[in-house]
C-alpha positions in Angstrom: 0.0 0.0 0.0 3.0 2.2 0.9 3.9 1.9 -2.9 0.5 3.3 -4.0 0.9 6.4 -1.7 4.3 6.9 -3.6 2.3 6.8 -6.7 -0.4 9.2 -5.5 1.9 11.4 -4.1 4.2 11.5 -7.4 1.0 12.2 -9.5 0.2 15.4 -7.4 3.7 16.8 -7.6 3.7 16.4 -11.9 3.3 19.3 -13.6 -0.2 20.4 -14.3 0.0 20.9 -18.1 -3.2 22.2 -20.6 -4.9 19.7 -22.8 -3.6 21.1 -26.3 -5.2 20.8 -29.6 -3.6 20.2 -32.9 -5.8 22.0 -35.6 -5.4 20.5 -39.0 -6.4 22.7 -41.9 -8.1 20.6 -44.5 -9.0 23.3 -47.4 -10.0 26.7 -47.5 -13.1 26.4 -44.6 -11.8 23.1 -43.3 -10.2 22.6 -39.8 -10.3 19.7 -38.0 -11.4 19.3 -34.8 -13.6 21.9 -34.3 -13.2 24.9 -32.5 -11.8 27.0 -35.5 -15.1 29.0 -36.4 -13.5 30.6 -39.6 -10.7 31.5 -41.7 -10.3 34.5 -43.4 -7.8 35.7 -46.0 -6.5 39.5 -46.2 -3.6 41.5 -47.3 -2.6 45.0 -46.7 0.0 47.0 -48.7 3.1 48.0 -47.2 2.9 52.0 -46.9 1.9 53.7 -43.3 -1.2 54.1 -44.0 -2.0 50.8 -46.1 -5.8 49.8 -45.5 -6.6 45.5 -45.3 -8.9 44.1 -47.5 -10.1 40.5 -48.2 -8.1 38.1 -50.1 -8.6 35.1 -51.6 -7.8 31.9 -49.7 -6.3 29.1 -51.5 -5.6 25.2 -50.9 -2.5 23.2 -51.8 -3.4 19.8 -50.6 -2.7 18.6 -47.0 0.9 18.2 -47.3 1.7 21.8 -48.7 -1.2 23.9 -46.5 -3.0 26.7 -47.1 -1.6 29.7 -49.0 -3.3 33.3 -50.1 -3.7 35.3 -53.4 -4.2 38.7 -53.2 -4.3 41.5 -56.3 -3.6 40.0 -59.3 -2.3 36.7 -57.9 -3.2 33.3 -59.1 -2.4 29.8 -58.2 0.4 30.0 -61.1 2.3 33.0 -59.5 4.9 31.2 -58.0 6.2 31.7 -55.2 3.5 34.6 -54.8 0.5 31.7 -54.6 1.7 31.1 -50.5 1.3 33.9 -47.5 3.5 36.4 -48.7 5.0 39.6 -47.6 6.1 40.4 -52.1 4.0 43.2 -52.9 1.6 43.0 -50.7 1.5 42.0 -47.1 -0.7 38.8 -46.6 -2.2 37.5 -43.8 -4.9 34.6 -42.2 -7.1 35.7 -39.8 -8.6 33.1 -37.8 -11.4 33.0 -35.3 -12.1 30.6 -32.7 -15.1 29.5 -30.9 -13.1 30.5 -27.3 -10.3 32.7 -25.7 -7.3 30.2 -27.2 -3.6 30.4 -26.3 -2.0 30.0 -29.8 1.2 27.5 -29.2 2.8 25.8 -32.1 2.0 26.0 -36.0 3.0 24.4 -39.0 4.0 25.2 -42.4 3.9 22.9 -45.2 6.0 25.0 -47.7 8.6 25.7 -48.3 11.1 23.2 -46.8 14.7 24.0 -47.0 15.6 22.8 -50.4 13.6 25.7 -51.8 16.0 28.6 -50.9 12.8 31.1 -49.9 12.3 32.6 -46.4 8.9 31.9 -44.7 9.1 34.1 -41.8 5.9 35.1 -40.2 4.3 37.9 -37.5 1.7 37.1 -35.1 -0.7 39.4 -33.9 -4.0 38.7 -31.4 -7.2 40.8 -30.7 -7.2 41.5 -26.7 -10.5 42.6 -27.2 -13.9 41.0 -26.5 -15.1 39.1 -29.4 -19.0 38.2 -30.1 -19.2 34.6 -29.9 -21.1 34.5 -33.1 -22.5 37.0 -36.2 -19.8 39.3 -37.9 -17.0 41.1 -36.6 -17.2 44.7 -35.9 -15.9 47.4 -34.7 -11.8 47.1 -33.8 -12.2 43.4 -34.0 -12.7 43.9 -37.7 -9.4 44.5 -39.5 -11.0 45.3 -42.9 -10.3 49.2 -44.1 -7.8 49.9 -41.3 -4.1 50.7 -41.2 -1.5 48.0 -39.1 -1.0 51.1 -37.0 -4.9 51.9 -36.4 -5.1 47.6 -35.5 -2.0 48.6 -33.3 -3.6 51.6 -31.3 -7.2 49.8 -30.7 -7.2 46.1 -29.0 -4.7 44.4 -31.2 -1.5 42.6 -29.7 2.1 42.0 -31.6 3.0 38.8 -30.3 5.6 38.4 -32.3 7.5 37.3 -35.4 9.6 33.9 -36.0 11.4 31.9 -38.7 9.8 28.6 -39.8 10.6 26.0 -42.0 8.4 23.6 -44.3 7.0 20.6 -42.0 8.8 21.6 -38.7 6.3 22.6 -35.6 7.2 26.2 -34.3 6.7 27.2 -31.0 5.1 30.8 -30.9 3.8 32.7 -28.1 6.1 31.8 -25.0 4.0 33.9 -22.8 0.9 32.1 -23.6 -1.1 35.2 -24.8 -4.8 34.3 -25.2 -7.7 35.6 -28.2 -10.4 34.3 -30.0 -8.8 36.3 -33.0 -5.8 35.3 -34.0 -3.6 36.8 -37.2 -0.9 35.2 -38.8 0.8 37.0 -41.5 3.8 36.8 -43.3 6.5 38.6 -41.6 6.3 43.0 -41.2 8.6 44.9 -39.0 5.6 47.3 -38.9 3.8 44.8 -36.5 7.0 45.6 -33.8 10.1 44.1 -32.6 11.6 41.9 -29.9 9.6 39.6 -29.6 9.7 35.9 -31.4 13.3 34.9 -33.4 12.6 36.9 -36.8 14.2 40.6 -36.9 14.6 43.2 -39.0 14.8 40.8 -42.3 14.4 42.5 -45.4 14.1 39.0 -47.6 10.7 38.4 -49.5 8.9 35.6 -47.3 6.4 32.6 -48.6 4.5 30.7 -46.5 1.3 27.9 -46.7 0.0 26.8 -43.2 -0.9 23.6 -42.4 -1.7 22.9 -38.7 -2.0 25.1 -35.4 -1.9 23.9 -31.6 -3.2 25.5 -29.0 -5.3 25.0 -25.6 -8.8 26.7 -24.3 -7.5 29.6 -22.0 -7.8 29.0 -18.5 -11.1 30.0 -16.8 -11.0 29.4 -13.1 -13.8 30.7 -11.2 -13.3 34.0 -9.3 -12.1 33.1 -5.6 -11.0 29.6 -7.0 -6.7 29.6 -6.0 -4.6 26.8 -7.7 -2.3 24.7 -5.3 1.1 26.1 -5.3 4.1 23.5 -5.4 4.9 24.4 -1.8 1.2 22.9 -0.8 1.2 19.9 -3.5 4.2 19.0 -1.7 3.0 19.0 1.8 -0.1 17.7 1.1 2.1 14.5 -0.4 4.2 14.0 2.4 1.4 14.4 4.5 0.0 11.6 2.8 3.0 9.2 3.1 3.6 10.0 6.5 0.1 9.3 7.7 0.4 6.2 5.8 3.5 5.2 7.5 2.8 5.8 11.0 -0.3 3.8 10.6 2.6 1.2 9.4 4.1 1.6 12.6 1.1 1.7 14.5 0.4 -1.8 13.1 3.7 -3.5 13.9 3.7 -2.1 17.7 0.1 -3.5 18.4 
C-alpha cells in the first residue's frame, strides 16, 4: 500500500500541463477538430497608412497547406500563390469559438531545399469578441491601417522563422484571443519579440496545422495549489500512511 501512496503522491507533484489541440487545416473552410469557427484571407499594402482588404484563400493539398492570393495573384504566381510579404503583405485571420492560447504551428512549404524565407508575424485581438455573427468594430481588421489595428485592441505577439514541415513554437508567454492573425512577416507589426528581426528577404509561407489550448477559466475566488502545498499535502500523505505502518507492527 506504501507503494500506491508513492504513486499518489508523485502524481500530485507532476506538472499540471493544458490539454492542447492540434488544428489540422483541411482546405479553404476546413479545420479539424472543431473549435476554429472561420478562416479568413486578407492583405494590406506595405505604406503607413495601407488599408486591409479581403483576399482570396487558396488550398494546396494537405501536405503543402494553405496559402493566399491577393491582387492580381493566381495559383500560377509562384512563389506569390503562398502567404506572402512580395508586394503586398498577406495574412490569415482566424477565429475561434473560445479565448485560445495560440502555441505551435505548421508550415507545409517551403522546406529547405527551396532557398525562400517563410518568416511570419503574429498578432492577437485583446479585445472581446461576439461569440457568433460578424466582426465589428476594432475586432474587424477590414479598411484599417497595421497602425490603427495597433492603437485599438490588437497585440504584436511576435515574429519567427519557420521551416516547411517543422512545428514552431510561438507565443512563449501564452497570450490568449479568440482572434488570432498570422501574416507573413512586417517589421511594422514591432520588434523583440519571437526569433525573426529586421529581415528585409521576401517571405512565402502555406499553413498547415495550429496547436493551442482553451485559455484557463478558473472561477473567481477559486486559487490553484502552489508547489509548496502539493508537496505537503504528499508527504502528508505518506507519512500518515506510515505511521499507521508503525502503529500496526507495535500493536
Amino acid at each position: 500500500m506504501t507503494r500506491k501512496y508513492l504513486a499518489v503522491a508523485a502524481l500530485l507533484l507532476a506538472p499540471l500541463t493544458a490539454n492542447a489541440t492540434l488544428w489540422t487545416i483541411g482546405g479553404t473552410n476546413t479545420v479539424t477538430p472543431g473549435g476554429v469557427q472561420s478562416m479568413t484571407a486578407y492583405s494590406v499594402g506595405t505604406l503607413s497608412y495601407s488599408t486591409f482588404s479581403t483576399a482570396t484563400l487558396q488550398w494546396y493539398g494537405s501536405s503543402n497547406g494553405l496559402g493566399v492570393l491577393s491582387g492580381s495573384e493566381t495559383t500560377y504566381s509562384y512563389p506569390d500563390h503562398a502567404i506572402d510579404n512580395n508586394g503586398r503583405i498577406e495574412a490569415v485571420l482566424f477565429r475561434f469559438d473560445d479565448s485560445t492560447i495560440l502555441d505551435k504551428l505548421t508550415v507545409g512549404w517551403p522546406d529547405a531545399t527551396t532557398g525562400y524565407d517563410s518568416d511570419i508575424s503574429i498578432v492577437r485581438y485583446t479585445g472581446a469578441v461576439p461569440t457568433t455573427g460578424a466582426l465589428s468594430g476594432d475586432a474587424d481588421i477590414s479598411g484599417k491601417s497595421i497602425n490603427t489595428l495597433l492603437s485599438n485592441g490588437w497585440e504584436f505577439v511576435g515574429s519567427y522563422n519557420t521551416i516547411g514541415d517543422v512545428q514552431e513554437d510561438v507565443n512563449p508567454s501564452d497570450k490568449s484571443s479568440s482572434l488570432w492573425l498570422i501574416s507573413a512577416y512586417s517589421s511594422r507589426w514591432g520588434s523583440n519579440l519571437g526569433d525573426a528581426e529586421n529581415d528585409t528577404n521576401k517571405d512565402y509561407f502555406k499553413l498547415v496545422s495550429l496547436v493551442g489550448s482553451t485559455a484557463s477559466t478558473t472561477p473567481p475566488g477559486t486559487s490553484v495549489p502552489e508547489p509548496t502545498s502539493l508537496l505537503l499535502l504528499a508527504s502528508g500523505m505518506l507519512g500518515w500512511r506510515l505511521n499507521r505502518k508503525n502503529q500496526a507492527f507495535a500493536a
